[in-house]
N, C-alpha and C positions, 0 to 999 in steps of 0.2 A: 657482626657484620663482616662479611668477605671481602676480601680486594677489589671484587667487579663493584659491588654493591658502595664500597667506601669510595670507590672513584666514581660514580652514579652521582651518589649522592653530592661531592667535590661539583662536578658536572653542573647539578641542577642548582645548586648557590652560586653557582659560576653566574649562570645562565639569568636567573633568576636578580643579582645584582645588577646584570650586562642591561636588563630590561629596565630595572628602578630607575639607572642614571640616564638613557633614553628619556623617560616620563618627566626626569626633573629636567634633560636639555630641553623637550619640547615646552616646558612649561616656562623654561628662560624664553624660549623663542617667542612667545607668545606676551611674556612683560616685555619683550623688547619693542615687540613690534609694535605695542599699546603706550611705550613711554616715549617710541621715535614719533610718533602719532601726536601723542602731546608735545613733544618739542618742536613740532610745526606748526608755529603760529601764522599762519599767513598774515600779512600788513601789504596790504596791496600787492606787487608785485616781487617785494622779498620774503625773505624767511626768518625769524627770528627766532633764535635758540635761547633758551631759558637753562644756565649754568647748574641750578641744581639737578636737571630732568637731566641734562650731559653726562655729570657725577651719576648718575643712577646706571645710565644707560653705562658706561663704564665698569662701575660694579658686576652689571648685569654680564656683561662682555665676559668679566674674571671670571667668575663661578660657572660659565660656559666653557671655557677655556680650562679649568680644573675639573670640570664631570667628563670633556673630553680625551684627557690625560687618564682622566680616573676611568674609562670606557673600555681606552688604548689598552692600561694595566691589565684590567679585564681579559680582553682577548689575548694576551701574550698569557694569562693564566692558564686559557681555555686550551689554547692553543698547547699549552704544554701538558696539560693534566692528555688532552686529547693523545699525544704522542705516548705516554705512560700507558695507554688504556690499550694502545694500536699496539705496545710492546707486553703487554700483559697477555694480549687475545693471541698475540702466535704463541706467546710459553707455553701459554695449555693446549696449543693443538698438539 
């Protein structure tokens, strides 16, 4: 495989990770919103929060908070492989 083609391919596992961790934040988004949902018990006119659904929703919070860092990484990758590929295409002109 060639320069262009090994940075392609760099590229597409870039791209292709950047996507995965997208699918797993929408899919926190989505226990979030279903665990804050149970942690709203209405009792008349209050709200009553159930400590273990908190701990979860918590949890939930971290590993959003770590696929976002892990996203971040991502694009400062892309972003750099991209600058290599921009310095690659004018050598061969």
């Amino acid at each position: 495989m060639g320069r262009k083609g090994e940075m392609e391919a760099i590229a597409c596992r870039i791209l292709n990770a950047y996507e995965d961790r997208c699918k797993d934040l929408e899919k926190l988004a989505c226990e979030f919103k279903i665990m804050l949902e149970k942690s709203a018990l209405k009792r008349g006119s209050r709200w009553v929060k159930d400590e273990e659904i908190v701990r979860q929703l918590a949890k939930i919070l971290c590993e959003a908070e770590e696929l976002l860092d892990d996203i971040e990484k991502e694009r400062l990758e892309a972003a750099h492989v991209f600058d290599r590929m921009m310095a690659a295409s004018k050598e061969c002109k």
